[in-house]
C-alpha positions as CSV (number, residue, x, y, z in Angstrom):
1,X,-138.5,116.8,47.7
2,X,-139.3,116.5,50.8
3,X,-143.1,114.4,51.6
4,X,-145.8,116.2,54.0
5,X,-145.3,119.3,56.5
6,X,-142.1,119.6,58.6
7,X,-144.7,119.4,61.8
8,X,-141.8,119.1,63.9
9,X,-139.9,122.2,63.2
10,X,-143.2,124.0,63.0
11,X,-144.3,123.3,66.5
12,X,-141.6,125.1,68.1
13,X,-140.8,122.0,70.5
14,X,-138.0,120.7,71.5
15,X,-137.2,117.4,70.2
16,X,-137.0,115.6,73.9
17,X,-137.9,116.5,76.9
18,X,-139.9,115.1,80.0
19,X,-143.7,115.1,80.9
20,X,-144.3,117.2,83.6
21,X,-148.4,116.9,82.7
22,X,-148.6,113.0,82.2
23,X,-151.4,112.4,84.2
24,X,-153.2,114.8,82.2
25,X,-151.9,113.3,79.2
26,X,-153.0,109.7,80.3
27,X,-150.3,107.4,79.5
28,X,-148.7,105.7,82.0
29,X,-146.6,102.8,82.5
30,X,-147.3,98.9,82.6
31,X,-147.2,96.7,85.7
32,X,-143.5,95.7,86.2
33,X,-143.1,92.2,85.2
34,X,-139.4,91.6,85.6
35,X,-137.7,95.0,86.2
36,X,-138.2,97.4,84.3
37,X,-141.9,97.8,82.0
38,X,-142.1,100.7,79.8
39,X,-145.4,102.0,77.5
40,X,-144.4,103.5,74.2
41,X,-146.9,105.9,72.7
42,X,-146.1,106.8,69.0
43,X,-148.3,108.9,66.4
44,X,-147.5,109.7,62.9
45,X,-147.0,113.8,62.3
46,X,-146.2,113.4,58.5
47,X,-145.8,110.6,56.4
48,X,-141.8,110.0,58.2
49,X,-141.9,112.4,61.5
50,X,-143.3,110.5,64.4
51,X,-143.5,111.2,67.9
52,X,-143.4,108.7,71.0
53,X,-144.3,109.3,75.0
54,X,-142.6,106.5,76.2
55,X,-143.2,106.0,80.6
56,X,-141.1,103.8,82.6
57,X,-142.4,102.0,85.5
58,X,-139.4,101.8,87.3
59,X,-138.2,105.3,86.5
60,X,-141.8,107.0,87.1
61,X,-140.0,109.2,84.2
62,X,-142.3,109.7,80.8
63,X,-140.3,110.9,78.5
64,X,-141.2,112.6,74.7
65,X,-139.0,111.8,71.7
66,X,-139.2,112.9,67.9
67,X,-138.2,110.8,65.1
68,X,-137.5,112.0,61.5
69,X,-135.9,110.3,58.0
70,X,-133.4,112.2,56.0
71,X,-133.3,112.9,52.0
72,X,-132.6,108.6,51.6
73,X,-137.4,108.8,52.8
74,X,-137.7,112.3,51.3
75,X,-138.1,112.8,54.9
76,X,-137.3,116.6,56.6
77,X,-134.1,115.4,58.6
78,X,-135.0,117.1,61.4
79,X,-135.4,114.7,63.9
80,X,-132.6,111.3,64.7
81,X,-134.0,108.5,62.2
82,X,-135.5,105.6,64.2
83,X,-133.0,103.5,63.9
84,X,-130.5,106.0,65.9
85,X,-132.5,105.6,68.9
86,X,-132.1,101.5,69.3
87,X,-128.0,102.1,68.8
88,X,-128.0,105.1,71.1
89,X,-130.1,103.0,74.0
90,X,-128.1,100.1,73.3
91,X,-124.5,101.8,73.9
92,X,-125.8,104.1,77.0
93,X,-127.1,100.3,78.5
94,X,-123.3,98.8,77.7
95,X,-121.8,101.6,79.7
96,X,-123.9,101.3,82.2
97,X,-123.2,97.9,82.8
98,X,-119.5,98.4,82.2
99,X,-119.1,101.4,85.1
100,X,-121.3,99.7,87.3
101,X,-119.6,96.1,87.5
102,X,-116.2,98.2,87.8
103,X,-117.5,99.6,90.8
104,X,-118.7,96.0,91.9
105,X,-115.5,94.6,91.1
106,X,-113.2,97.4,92.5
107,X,-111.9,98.1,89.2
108,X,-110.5,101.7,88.4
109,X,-111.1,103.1,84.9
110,X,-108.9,105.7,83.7
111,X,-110.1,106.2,80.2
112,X,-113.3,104.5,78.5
113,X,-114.8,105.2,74.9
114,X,-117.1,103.0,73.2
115,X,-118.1,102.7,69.5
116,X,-121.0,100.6,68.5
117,X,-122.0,99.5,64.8
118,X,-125.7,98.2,64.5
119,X,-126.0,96.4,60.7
120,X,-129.6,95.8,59.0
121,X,-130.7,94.4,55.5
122,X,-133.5,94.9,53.4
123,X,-134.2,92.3,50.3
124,X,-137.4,91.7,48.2
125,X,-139.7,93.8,46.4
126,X,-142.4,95.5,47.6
127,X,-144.8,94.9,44.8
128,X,-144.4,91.6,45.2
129,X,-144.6,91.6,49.1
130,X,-141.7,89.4,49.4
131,X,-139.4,92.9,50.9
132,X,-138.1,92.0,54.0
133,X,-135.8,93.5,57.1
134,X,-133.1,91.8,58.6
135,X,-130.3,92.3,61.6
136,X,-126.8,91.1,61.5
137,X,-124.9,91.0,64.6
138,X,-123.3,94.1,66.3
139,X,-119.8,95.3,66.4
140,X,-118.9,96.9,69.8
141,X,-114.9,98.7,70.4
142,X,-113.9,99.2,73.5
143,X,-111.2,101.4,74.3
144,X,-110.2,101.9,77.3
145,X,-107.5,102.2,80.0
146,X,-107.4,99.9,83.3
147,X,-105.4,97.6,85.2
148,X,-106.6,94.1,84.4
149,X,-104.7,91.7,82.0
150,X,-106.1,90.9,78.7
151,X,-107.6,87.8,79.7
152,X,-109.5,89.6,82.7
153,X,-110.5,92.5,80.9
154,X,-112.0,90.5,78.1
155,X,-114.2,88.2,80.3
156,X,-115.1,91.3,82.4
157,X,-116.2,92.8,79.3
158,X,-118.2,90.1,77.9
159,X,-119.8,89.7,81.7
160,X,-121.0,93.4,81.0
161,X,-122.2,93.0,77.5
162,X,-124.3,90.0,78.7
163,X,-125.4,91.7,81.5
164,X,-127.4,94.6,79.5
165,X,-131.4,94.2,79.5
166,X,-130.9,94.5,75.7
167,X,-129.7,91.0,75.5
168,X,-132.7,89.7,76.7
169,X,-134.2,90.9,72.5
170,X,-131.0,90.2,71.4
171,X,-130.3,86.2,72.2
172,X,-132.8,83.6,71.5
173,X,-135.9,84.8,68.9
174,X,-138.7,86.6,70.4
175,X,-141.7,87.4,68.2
176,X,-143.3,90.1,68.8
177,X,-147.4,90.4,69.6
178,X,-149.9,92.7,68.2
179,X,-153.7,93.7,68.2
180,X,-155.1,95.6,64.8
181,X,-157.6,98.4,65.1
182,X,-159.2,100.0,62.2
183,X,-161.8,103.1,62.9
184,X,-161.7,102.4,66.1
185,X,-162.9,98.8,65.6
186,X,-160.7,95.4,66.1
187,X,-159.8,93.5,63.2
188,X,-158.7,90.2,63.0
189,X,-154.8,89.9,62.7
190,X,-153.7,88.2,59.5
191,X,-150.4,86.4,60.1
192,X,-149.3,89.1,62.8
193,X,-149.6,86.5,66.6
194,X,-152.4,88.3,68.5
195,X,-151.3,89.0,72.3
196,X,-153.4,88.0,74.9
197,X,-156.0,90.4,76.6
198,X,-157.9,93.2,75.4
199,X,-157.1,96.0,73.1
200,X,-155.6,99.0,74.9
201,X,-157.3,102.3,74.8
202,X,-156.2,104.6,71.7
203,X,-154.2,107.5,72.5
204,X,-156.0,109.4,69.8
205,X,-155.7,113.2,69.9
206,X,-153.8,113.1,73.7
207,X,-150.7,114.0,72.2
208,X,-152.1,117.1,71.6
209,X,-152.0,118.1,75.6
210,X,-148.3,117.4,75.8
211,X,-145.8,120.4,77.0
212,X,-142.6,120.8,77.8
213,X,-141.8,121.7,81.5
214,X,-141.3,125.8,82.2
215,X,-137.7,125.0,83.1
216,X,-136.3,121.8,81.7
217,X,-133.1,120.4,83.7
218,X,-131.5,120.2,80.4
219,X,-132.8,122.1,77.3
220,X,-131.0,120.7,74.7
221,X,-131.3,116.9,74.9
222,X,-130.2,116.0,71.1
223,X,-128.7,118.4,68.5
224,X,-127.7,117.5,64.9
225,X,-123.9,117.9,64.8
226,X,-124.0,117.3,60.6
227,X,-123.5,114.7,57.5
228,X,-121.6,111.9,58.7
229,X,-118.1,111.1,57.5
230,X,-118.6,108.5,54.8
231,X,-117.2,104.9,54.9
232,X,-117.6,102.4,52.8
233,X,-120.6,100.2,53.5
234,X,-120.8,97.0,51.4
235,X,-124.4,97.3,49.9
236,X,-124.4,100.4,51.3
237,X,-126.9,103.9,50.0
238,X,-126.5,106.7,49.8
239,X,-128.9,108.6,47.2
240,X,-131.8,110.6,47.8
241,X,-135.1,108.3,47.7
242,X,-132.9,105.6,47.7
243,X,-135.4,103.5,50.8
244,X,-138.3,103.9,48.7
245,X,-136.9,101.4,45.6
246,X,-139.5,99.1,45.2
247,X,-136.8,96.4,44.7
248,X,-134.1,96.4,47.2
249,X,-130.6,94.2,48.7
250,X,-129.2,97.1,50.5
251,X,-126.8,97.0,53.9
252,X,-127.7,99.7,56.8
253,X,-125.0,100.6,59.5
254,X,-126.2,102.8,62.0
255,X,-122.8,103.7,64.3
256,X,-122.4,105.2,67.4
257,X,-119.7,106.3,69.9
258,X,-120.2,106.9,73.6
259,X,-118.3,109.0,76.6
260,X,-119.0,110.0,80.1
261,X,-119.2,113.6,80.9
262,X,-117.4,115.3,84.1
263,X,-121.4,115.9,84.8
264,X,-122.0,111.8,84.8
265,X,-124.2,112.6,81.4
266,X,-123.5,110.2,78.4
267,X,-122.7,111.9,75.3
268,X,-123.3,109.7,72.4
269,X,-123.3,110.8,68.7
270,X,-125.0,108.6,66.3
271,X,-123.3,108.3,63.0
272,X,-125.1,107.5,60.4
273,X,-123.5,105.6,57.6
274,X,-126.1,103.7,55.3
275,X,-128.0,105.1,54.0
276,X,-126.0,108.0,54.5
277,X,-127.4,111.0,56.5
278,X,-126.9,113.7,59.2
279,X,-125.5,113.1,62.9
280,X,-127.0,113.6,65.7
281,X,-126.2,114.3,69.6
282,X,-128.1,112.3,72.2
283,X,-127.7,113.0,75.6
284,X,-128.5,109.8,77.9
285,X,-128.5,109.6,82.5
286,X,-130.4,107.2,84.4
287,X,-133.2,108.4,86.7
288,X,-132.7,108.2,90.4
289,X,-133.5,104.6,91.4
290,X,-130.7,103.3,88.6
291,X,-128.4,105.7,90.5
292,X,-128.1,108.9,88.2
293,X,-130.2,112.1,88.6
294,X,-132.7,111.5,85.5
295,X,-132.3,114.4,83.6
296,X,-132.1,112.8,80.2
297,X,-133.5,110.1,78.9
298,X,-132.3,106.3,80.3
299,X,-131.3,103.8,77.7
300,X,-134.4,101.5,78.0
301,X,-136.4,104.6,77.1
302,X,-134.5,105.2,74.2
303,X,-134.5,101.7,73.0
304,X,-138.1,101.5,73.7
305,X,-138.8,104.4,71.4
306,X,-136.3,103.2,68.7
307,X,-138.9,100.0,68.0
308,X,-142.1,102.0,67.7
309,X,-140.1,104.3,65.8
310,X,-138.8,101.6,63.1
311,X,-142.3,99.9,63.3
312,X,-144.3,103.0,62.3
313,X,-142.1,103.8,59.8
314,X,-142.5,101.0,57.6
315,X,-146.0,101.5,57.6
316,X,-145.1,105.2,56.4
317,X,-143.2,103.8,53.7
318,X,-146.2,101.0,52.4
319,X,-148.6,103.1,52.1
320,X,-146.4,105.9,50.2
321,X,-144.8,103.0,47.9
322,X,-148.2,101.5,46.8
323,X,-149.8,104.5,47.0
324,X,-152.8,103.4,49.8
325,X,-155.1,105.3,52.1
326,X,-153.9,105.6,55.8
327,X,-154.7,109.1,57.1
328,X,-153.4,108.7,60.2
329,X,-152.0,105.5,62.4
330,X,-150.9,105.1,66.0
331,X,-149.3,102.7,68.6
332,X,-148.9,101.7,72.0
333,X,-146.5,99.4,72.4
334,X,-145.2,97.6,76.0
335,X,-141.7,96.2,76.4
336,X,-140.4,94.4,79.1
337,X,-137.3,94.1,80.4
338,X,-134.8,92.8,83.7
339,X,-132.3,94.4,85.4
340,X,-128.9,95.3,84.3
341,X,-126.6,92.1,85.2
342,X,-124.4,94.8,87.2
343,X,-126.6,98.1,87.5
344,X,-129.4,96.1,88.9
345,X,-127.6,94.1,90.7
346,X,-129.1,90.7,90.0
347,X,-125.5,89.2,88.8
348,X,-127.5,87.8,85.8
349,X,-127.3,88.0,81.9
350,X,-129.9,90.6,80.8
351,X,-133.7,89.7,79.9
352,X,-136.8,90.5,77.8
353,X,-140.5,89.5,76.7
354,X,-141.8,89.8,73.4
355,X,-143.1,93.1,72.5
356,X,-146.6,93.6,72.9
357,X,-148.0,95.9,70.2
358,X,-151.6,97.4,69.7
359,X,-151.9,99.2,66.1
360,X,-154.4,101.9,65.5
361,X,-155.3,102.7,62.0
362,X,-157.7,105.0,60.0
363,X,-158.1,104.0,56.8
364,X,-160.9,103.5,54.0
365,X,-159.6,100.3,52.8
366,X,-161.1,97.2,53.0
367,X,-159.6,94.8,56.4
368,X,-157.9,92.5,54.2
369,X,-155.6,95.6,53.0
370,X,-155.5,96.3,56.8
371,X,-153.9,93.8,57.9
372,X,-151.6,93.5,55.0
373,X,-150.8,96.9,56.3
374,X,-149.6,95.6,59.6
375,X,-147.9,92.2,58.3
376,X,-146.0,94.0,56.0
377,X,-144.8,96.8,58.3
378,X,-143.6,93.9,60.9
379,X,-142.1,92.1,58.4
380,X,-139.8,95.0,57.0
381,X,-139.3,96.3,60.4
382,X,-135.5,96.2,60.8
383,X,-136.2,96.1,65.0
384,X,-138.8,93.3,64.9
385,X,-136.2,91.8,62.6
386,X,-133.4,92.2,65.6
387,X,-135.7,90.8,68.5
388,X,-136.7,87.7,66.6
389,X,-133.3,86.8,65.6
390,X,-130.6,85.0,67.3
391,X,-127.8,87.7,67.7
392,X,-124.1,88.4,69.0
393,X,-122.3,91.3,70.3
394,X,-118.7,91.0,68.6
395,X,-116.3,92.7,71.0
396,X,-112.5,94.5,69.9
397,X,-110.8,95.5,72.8
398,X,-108.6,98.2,72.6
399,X,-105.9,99.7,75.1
400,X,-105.5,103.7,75.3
């Protein structure tokens, strides 16, 4: 059965679309550090849905995103699960780079696909507070038809791959920064790093002003397109309720394939593997300045969101597990990143900072439970997990 309201389907929104009101709304986006800085609002709607405001301060864009969980949370399934959003900005970002050093290079492509599998563990028991998330390297296919010889097309490739801001939170270990809030006072952190400066204001109740533009350049942004085929995932799940064990060794592959539209949008449909769920549609464009028209989300949004997502999540599922008080939480989170290698023209592998997260809770436990609350949550957070581990992007060429 499925836990809290289905808030999302109730509101009548749709589940993306862009700010036309953010001024009014308040958020806006960090001081560009290195390219490209992006603020990522995110409130809990009911127990697993989530929503995020996520502005760009490169793009000027502030986009809104929904996030659900599927039958595997009791979740509603009516929103992309959190995870979906990191593969989806990750793949738009590799084809980005990939048509924008083949225009660099003079290089014609006739035909071009990708397929992306993201992989994720979760061990430990919850009880015992020794659960933790985990992120194995990523398996990218390219197919694709061009002129260059093998040798060529592989190191052009791998040039592109590196070239992705993604790689800066993918290579190296990057841990990630918070500030805890509870009733509107700071807390201490307990093992959580502190990042530097003062707490950011809380977003409280602001999500409530957001609307939709009257005409939206694109009104359907992401669509379910149904369950996923099934493949066999080695510590794979499947069942319903199956993320809220309280002991767990389980494998999660979150897929993903990508093609250009005659339009210039990427289409990319998230498949969803383990634990085994629904399909959704994304739609993905850069905004004007990375040389597209902006009238879907960019991939650094989309990756952006993806983290809060996961993050929020896991508090979600503490609370529900062990059965706490949290009546409501929120986050802004800032992420950093360079300029594509290729699209940004800096000829350079791709680059990050450590996330920079301030965590807003309302609860009548004590501080110590608090901040157990946000330890726990980053430690089981499969996204945390990625940027803080060393990672690889294993490439399969393949000719069409």
């Amino acid at each position: 059965m499925a836990l809290g309201p289905n808030t999302l389907a109730d509101s009548g929104l749709p589940l993306f679309f862009e700010l036309m009101d953010a001024a009014d709304v308040g958020i806006e986006a960090p001081e560009a550090r290195m390219g490209d800085s992006l603020r990522t609002w995110v409130r809990s709607l009911s127990v697993f849905q989530k929503e995020a405001l996520v502005a760009s301060s490169r793009t000027g864009k502030v986009w809104r995103l929904a996030s659900d969980e599927g039958p595997y949370l009791d979740g509603h399934d009516a929103a992309p699960c959190p995870l979906a959003f990191l593969t989806s900005g990750m793949i738009a970002s590799y084809m980005n780079e990939i048509t924008a050093l083949a225009k660099q290079q003079n290089v014609k492509i006739r035909k071009l696909k990708l397929t992306q599998d993201n992989y994720y563990t979760m061990t430990g028991s919850m009880p015992k507070r020794t659960m933790v998330g985990g992120a194995l390297p990523v398996e990218l296919q390219v197919e694709i038809d061009c002129d260059l010889d093998d040798a060529s097309l592989t190191q052009f490739l791998m040039n592109a791959v590196h070239a992705s801001p993604l790689n800066g939170l993918m290579r190296g270990r990057l841990e990630s920064l918070f500030t805890l809030s509870k009733n509107g006072i700071e807390i201490p952190n307990g093992k959580a790093l502190r990042t530097d400066g003062p707490v950011y204001p809380d977003p409280g109740n602001r999500f409530a002003l957001v609307q939709p533009g009257s005409e939206p350049a694109i009104k359907t942004l992401c669509w379910p397109e149904g369950i996923t085929p099934k493949k066999q995932v080695r510590g794979g799940t499947e069942t319903a309720g199956s993320s809220l064990a309280t002991e767990q060794n389980r494998t999660l592959n979150i897929g993903a394939t990508c093609t250009l539209r005659e339009d210039g949008m990427k289409e990319i449909l998230q498949l969803q593997y383990s634990p085994h769920g629904t399909s959704f549609n994304f739609l993905s464009e850069e905004a004007p300045v990375n040389g597209g028209l902006g009238r879907a989300p960019d991939a650094n949004s989309y990756i952006s969101a993806g983290i809060g997502f996961c993050f929020m999540t896991q508090f979600g599922r503490f609370v529900k597990m062990l059965n706490l008080d949290l009546s409501d939480y929120r986050i802004v989170q800032d992420s950093h990143f360079s300029l594509g290698g290729a699209s940004g023209g800096t000829g350079k592998a791709g680059r990050a900072d450590p996330l920079e997260t301030h965590v807003y809770l309302e609860t009548s436990e004590s501080d110590d439970v608090a901040r157990e609350m946000l330890d726990i949550s980053e430690q089981t957070c499969f996204l945390h997990a990625f940027c803080k581990t060393d990672l690889k992007t294993k490439l399969k060429i393949q000719r069409v």
